[in-house]
VOGU-3710 file (C-alpha; in Angstrom, 3 decimals, decimal comma):
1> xxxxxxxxxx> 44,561/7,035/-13,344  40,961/8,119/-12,453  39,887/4,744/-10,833  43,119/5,206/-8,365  41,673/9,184/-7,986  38,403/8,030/-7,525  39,295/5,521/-4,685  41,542/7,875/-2,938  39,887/10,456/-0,073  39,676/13,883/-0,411
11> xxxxxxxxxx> 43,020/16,083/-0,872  45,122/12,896/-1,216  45,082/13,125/-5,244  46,431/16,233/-5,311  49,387/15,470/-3,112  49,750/11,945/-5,552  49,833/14,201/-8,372  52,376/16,406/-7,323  55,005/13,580/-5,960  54,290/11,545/-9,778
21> xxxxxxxxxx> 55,463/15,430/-11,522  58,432/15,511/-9,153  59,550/12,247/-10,229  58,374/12,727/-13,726  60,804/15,777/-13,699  63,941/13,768/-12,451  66,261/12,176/-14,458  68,458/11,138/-11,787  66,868/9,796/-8,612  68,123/8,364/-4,909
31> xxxxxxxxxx> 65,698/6,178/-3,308  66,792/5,813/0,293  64,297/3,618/2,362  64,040/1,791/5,791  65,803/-1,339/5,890  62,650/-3,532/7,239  60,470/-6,081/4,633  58,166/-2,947/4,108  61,146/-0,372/3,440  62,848/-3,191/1,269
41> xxxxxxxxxx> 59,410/-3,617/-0,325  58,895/-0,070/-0,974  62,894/0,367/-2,408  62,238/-2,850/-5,225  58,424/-0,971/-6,556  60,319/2,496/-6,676  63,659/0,834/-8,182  61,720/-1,079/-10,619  58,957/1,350/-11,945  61,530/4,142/-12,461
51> xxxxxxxxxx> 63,964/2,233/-14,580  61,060/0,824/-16,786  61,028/5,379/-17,525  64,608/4,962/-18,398  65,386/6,950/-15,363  69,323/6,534/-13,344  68,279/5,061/-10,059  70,713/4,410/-7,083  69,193/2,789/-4,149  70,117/2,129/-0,265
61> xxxxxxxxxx> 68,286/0,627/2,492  69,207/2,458/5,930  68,411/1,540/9,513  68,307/5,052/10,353  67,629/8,467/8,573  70,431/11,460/10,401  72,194/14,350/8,527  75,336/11,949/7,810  72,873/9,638/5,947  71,191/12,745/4,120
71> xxxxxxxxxx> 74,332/14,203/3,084  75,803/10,741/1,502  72,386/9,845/-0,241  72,344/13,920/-1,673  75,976/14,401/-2,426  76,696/14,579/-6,529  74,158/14,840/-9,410  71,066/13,917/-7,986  67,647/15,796/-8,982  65,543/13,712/-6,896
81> xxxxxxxxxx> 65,451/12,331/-3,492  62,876/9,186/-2,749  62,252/8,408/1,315  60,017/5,672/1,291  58,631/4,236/5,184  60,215/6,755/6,996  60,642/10,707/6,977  57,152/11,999/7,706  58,789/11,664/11,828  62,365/13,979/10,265
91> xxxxxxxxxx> 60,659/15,947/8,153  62,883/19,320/9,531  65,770/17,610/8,680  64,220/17,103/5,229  63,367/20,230/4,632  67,073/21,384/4,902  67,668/19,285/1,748  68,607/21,363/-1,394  67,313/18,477/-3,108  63,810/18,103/-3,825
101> xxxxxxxxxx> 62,267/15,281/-1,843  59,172/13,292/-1,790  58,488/11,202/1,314  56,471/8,000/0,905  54,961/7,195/4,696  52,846/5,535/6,818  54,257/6,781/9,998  52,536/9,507/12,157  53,706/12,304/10,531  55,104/15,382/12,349
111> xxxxxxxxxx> 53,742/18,038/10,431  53,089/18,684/6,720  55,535/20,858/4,690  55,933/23,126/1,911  59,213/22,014/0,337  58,833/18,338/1,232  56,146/16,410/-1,002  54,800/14,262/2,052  52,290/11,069/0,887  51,158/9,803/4,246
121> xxxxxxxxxx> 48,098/8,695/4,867  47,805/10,127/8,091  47,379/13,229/6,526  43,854/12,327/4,926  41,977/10,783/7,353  43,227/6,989/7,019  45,669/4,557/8,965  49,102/3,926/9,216  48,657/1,019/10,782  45,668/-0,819/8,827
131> xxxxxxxxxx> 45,553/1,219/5,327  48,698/1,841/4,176  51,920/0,826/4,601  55,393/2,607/2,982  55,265/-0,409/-0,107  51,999/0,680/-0,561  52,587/4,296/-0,786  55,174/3,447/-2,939  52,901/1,088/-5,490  50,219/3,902/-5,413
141> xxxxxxxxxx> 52,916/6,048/-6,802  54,397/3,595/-9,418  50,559/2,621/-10,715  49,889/6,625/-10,807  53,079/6,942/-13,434  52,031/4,077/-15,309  49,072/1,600/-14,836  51,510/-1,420/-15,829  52,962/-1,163/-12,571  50,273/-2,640/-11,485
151> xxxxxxxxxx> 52,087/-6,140/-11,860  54,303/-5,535/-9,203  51,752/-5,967/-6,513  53,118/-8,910/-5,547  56,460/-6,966/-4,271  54,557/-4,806/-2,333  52,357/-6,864/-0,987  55,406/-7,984/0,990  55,633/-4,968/2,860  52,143/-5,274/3,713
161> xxxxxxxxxx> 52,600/-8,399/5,051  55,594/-7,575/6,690  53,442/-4,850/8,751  50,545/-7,411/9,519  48,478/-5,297/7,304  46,579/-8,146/5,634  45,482/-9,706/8,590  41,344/-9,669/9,006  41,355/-8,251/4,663  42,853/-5,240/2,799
171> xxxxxxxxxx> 41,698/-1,968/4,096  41,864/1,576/2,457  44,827/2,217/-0,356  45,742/-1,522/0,440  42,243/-3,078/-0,654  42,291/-0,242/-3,530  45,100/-1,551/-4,765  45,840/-5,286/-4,486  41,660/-6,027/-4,884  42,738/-4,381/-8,374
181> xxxxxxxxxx> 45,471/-6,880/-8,480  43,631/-9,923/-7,834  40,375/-8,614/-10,363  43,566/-8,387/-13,040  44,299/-12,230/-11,531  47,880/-10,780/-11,235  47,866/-12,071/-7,163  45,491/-14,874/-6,547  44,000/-15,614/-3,208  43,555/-18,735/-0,996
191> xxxxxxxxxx> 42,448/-19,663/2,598  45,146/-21,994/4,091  46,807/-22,477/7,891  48,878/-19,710/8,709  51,761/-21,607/8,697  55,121/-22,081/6,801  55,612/-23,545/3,337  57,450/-26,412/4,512  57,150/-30,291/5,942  54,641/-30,285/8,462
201> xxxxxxxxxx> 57,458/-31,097/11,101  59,562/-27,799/10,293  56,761/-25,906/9,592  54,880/-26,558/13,928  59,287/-26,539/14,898  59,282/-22,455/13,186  55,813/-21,470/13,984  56,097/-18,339/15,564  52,953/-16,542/14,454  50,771/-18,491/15,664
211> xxxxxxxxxx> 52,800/-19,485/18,395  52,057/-23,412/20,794  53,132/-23,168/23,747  54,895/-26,624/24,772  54,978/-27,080/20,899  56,700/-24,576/19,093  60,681/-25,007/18,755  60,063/-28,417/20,704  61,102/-31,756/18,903  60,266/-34,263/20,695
221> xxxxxxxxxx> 57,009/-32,798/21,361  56,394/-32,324/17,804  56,990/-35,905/16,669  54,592/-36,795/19,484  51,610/-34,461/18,528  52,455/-35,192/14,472  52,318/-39,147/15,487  48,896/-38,882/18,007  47,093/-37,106/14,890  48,118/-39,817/12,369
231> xxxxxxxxxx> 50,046/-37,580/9,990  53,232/-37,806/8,012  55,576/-35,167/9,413  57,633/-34,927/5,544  54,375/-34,287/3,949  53,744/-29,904/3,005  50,707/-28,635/4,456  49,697/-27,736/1,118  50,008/-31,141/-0,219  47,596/-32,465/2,361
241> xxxxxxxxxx> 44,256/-33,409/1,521  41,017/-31,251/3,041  40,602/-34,498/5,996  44,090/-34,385/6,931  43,928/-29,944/7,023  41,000/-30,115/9,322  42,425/-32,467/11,229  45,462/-30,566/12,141  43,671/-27,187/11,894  41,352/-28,584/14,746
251> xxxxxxxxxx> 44,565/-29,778/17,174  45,855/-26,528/16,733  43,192/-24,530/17,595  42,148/-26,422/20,593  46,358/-25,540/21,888  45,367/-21,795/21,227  41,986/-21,890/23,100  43,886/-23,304/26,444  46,489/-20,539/25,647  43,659/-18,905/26,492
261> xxxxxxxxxx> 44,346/-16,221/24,123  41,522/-13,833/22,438  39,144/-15,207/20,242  40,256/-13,095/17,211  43,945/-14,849/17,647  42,804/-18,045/17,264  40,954/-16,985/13,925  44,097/-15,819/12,437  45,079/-19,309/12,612  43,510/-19,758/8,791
271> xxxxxxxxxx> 44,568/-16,941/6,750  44,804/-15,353/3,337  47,553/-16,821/1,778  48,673/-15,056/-1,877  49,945/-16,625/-4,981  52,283/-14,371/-7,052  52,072/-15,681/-10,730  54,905/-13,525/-11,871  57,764/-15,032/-9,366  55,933/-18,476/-8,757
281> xxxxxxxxxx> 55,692/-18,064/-4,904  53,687/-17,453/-1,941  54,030/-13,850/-1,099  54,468/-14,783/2,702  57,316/-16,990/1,990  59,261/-14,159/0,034  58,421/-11,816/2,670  59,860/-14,333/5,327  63,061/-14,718/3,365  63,365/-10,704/2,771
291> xxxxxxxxxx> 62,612/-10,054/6,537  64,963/-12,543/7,777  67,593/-11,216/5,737  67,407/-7,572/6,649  67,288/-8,608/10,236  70,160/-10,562/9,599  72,442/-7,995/8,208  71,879/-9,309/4,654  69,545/-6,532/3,296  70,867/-6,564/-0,152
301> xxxxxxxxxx> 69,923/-9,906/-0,546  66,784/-9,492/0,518  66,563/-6,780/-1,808  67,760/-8,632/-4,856  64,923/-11,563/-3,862  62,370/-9,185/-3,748  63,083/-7,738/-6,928  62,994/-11,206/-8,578  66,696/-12,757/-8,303  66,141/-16,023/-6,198
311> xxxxxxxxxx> 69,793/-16,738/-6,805  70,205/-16,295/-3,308  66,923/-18,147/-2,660  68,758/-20,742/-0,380  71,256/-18,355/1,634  68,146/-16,748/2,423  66,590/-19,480/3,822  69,303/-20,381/6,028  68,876/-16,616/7,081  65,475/-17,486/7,860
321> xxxxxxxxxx> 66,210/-20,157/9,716  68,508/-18,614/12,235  66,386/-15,544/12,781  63,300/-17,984/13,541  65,529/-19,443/15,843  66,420/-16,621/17,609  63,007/-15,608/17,736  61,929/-19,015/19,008  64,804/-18,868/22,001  63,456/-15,442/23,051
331> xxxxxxxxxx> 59,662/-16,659/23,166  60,646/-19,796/25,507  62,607/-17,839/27,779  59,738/-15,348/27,776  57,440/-18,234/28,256  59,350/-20,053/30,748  59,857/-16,783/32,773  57,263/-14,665/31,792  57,489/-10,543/31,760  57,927/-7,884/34,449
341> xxxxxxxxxx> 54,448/-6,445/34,827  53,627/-3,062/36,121  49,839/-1,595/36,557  49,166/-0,960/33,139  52,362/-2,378/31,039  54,709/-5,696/30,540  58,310/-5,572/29,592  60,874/-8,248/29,224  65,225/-8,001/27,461  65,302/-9,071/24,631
351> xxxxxxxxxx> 68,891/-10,629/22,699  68,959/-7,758/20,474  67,202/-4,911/19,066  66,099/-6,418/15,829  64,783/-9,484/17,891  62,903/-7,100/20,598  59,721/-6,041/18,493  59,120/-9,848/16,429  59,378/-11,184/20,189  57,415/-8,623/21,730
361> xxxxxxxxxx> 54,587/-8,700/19,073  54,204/-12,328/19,402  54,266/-12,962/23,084  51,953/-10,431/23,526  49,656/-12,087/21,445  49,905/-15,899/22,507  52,168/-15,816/25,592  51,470/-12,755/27,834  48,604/-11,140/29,677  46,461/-9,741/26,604
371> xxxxxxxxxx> 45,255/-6,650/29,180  48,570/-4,994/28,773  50,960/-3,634/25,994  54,432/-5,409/25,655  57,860/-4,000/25,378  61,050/-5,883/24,744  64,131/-4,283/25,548  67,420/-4,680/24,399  70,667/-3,013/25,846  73,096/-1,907/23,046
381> xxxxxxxxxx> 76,439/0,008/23,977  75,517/3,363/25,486  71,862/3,188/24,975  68,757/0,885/25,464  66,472/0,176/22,178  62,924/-0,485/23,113  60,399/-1,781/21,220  56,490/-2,023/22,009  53,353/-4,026/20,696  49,425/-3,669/21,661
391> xxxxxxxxxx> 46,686/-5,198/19,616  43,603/-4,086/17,993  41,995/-4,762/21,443  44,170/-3,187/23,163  44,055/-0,189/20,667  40,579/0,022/20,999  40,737/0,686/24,521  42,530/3,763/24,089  46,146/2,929/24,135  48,490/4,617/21,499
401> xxxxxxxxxx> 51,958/3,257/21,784  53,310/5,875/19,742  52,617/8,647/21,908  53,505/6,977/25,028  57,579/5,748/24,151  57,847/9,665/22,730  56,438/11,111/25,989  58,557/8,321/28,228  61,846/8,525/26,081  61,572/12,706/26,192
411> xxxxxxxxxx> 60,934/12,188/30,136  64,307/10,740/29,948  66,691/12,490/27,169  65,879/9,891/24,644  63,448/9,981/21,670  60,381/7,161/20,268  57,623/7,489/18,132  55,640/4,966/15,578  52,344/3,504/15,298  49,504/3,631/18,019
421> xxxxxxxxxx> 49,922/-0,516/17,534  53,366/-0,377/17,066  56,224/2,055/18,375  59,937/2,421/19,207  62,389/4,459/21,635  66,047/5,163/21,917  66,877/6,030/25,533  69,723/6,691/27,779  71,607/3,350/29,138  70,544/2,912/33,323
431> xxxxxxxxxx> 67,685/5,127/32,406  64,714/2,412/31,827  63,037/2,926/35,539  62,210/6,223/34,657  61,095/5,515/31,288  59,252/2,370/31,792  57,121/4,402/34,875  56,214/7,203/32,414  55,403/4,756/29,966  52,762/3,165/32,060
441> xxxxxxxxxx> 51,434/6,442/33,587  50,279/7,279/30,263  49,271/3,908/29,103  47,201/4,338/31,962  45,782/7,773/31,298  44,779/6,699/27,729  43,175/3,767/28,953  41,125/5,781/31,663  40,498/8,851/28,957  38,879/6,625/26,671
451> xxx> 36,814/4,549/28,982  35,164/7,924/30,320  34,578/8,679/26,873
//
């Protein structure tokens, strides 16, 4: 494995090297990972690379990771415990484990351990957010214990694009990796419109990154925008010709600009798009299905897809239809009523709290005022889930969402954490005034840290 040594920074080899013993070591081994595309990603390398060793392999996808999950994923013969994107946050309740664990994360860790094998790439100098994501953690792994494993880029390239990791080209581990991939020709590469695989008509109806205002979710303002630019509203976007791409490519790009949203939004409007020889598919389509699924309470189907049965190919795109349309009612209430804005932040309720963060993430980008991170909230029983989205911009100026949902959920007896980009909280029901003003108040102390910088 020297070229994956050799691309890895300093000190991260030797933690690699002790996680592929532990598993080399283990005969029986529970992989327990997040239930999201990238923790469903993560699960199908780890599955699939250990049973190619002949190794017993039970696997569960959890929303959560608590003592009563711990204690049912540990209990009987089991010599080896998997976490893959998540643990590097619980990593005291890990270490109470009798069972020796390796944690596979891209989350900001909170501290490193002696008894817990922890490959994060926080730890070495790189990003959760832009370098590494838990299926990539995962495939490093897998390659180190055998370089055939390399074929099964294509699954975890789905977590990466599930984390919005590919956007702009593959940094760190990620480019290490699936650039190897493509050299091998086992992913190939091609620009196309950052839309779905589907007639052009269905495709504009369940664009929701990008999102049109006016357009998206709207029929009858569909047919008319399909019928003013001439095209056939049955025919694929990737059937069309290069004339009838542009064409559309143009009309959709001139909607963006009067979104007025920032320039490096509209760009992502033509993106990388990946062909996955081994399943036949376009990785972003399988990561649609397998995302829409786990949000949907299916995640053993989406698991099953994403380890190549596409028996369930078609309940899984019914799936994917109702979460994009639950998505889709979310965005036109948020862009019919907008957000509550404070100095320095934006917040809206969301339906749920599996719909909070895709609705969040997107308004912010096309919808919302771009000068402020968004957070979607969703009341559930007891307790309010909360889920926040910045940008790179928005990064750049200082803000790390991560820090600021643990600092306002603490204020108020809950807990949060994440990605500077990306974060989440658990807080007290009737207790949101007096998170969401610590939340800004510290949005607002980044912001004026870094700018005296």
């Amino acid at each position: 494995m020297s070229w994956i040594e050799d691309g890895l920074p300093e000190g991260m080899g030797k933690h690699l090297g002790r996680a592929v013993e532990a598993v080399r070591e283990a005969d029986r081994v529970r992989i327990l990972c997040h239930y999201d595309a990238d923790g469903t990603a993560a699960a199908a390398v780890l599955t699939r690379a250990l049973l190619r060793q002949n190794q017993e392999v039970h696997t569960t996808l959890s929303h959560v990771l608590n003592p009563d999950r711990l204690e049912r994923a540990t209990e009987g013969a089991v010599d080896l415990l998997l976490v893959g994107d998540m643990g590097s946050a619980q990593v005291d309740l890990l270490e109470e484990v009798k069972t020796p664990v390796v944690v596979l994360d891209h989350h900001q860790p909170l501290r490193d351990s002696e008894t817990v094998i922890q490959l994060n790439p926080h730890f070495f100098g790189l990003q959760g957010t832009r370098d590494a994501c838990g299926a990539t953690i995962s495939f490093l792994l897998a390659t180190a214990l055998d370089e055939a494993n390399l074929d099964l880029a294509g699954v975890a390239l789905v977590g990466c694009i599930g984390d919005r990791q590919h956007i702009g080209g593959f940094k760190g581990i990620n480019a290490l990796l699936f650039n190897r991939a493509m050299e091998r020709d086992i992913l190939r590469a091609e620009s196309a419109p950052a839309l779905a695989d589907l007639p052009l008509a269905e495709a504009l109806h369940y664009s929701v990154g990008p999102y049109f205002r006016g357009l998206s979710g709207r029929e009858e303002a569909i047919q008319e925008f399909i019928s003013e630019l001439g095209l056939d509203p049955r025919q694929r976007i990737h059937d069309m010709d290069s004339a009838g791409r542009e064409h559309l490519l143009s009309a959709l790009s001139l909607r963006l600009i009067q979104q007025e949203i920032r320039p490096e939004t509209v760009q992502h409007l033509v993106e990388k798009k990946y062909w996955y020889p081994p399943y036949e598919v376009y990785v972003d389509d399988l990561e649609s299905l397998v995302n829409a699924s786990s949000r949907q309470g299916a995640e053993s189907l989406g698991l099953a897809l994403i380890l190549g049965d596409f028996r369930g190919w078609e309940e899984a795109g019914g799936l994917r239809e109702e979460h994009w349309s639950a998505v889709l009612r979310g965005l036109h209430k948020v862009e019919e009523e907008g957000a509550f804005a404070r100095e320095h932040t934006q917040f809206f309720y969301a339906e749920g709290p599996t719909l909070a963060g895709s609705v969040a993430g997107v308004a912010m980008r096309y919808l919302l005022d771009q000068e402020k991170p968004t957070l979607g909230l969703a009341v559930v029983d007891e307790t309010t889930k909360v889920s926040a989205r910045g940008t790179d911009y928005l990064i750049s100026q200082g803000v790390n969402l991560a820090e600021a949902l643990r600092e306002g959920a603490q204020a108020v007896g809950g807990s949060g954490g994440g990605h500077n980009i990306a974060s989440g909280a658990t807080i007290p029901k009737g207790k949101e005034e007096g998170f969401l003003e610590v939340v800004d108040m510290v949005v607002g102390r980044q912001r004026a840290s870094a700018s005296e910088a």
